[in-house]
N, C-alpha and C positions, 0 to 999 in steps of 0.2 A: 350739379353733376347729373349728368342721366344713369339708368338704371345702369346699362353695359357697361359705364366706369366706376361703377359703383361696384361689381360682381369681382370676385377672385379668379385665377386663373391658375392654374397647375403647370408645374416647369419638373423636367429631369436631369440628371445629369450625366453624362456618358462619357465613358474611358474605353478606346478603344485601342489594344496596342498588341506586337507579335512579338513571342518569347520563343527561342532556341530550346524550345523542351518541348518535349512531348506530350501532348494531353493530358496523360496519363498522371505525370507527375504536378502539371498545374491543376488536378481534380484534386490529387494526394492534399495537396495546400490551400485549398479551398476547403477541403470537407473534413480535415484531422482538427480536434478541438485545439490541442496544443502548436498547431500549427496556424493557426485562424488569428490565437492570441496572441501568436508571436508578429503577424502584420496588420491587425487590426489596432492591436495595443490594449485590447482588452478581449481577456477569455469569457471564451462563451458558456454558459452554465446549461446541462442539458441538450446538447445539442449532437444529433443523430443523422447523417444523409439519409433521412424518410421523410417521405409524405406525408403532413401531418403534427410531426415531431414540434413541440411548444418548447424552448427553450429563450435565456436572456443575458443580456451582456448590462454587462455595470458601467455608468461614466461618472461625470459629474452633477454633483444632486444641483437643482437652481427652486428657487423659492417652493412652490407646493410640488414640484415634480424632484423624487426618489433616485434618480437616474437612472433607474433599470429601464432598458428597452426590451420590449417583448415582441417578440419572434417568430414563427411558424413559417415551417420548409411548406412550400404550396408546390411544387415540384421538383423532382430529379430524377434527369436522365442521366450515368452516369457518364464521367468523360465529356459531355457536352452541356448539358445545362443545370444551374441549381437556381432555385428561386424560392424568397424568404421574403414573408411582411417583415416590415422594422417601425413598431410602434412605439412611442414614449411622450414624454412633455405631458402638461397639464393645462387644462384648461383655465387654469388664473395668471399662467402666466404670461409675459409677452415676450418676443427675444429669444434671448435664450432658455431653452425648455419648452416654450410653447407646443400645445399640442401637435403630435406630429403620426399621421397613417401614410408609410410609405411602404414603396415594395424597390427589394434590391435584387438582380440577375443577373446572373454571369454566365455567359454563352462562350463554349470554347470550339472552337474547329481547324481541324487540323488542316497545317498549310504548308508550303515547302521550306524545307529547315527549321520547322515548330509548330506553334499552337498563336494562334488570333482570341485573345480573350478581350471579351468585348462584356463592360458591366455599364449597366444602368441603373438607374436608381431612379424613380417615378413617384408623382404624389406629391411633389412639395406645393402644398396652398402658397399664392403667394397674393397679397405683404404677409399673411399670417407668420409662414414658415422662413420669413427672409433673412433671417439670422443662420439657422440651421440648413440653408440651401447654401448659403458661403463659405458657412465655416465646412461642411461636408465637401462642398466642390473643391475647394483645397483640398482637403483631408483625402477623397477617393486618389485623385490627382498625383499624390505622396504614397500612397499603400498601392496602387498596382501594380509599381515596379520592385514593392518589398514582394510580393506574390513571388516575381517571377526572380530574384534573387534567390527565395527560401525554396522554390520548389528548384532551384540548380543544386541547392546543397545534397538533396535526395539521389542525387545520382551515385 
């Protein structure tokens, strides 16, 4: 193999979709801890819409990795953008759990009859992270439209 297939390469994944609510209310469900837990599937501990703010979410543990994922808001405008690293896995593992530095964004802007919330998720090494690029792309894939259900109930 030569060296350029020998190197890893970084992949994202993106959910880009328009919901009948207003910004407003898809922020509300983005950024309320007990609201986060209810379409994430897991409450987030610690978690503040600030700059800054270190907070983690619990999954499932996989051989030397604990499952907490660790967190830090790196930006927030409110109503329109929030961005979070999402760090976890171990370094002995492979698969699942494998060491994993990514970052997650949810960009909202308001369009006619609602809100365009567009999420990314960036960082996935890949072969390293090809387990948790999968199983996530499912997973974001499945929680977007919880978003925009739970932030209808707010009305």
């Amino acid at each position: 193999m030569n060296e350029a297939a020998l190197k890893s390469h970084t992949q994202q994944i993106v959910v880009d979709d328009v919901f009948p609510h207003a910004p407003e209310m898809i922020w509300k469900t983005l950024t309320t801890g007990a609201l986060m837990g209810r379409w994430l599937k897991m409450a987030p501990v610690g978690f503040a819409p600030v700059t800054g703010t270190r907070f983690t979410y619990q999954t499932t543990a996989a051989g030397a990795w604990d499952g907490v994922i660790h967190c830090e808001v790196l930006e927030v405008i409110p109503n329109q953008r929030l961005v979070y690293s999402w760090q976890g896995g171990h370094e002995a593992n492979s698969g699942y759990g494998s060491r994993l530095d990514t970052v997650v964004t949810f960009t909202l802007s308001k369009v006619d009859n609602g809100t365009r919330l567009r999420l990314v998720h960036s960082g996935f090494v890949l072969p390293r992270n090809e387990t948790a690029f999968t199983n996530m792309s499912g997973g974001w894939n499945k929680v977007v439209p919880v978003i925009a259900a739970i932030a209808g109930e707010q009305n």
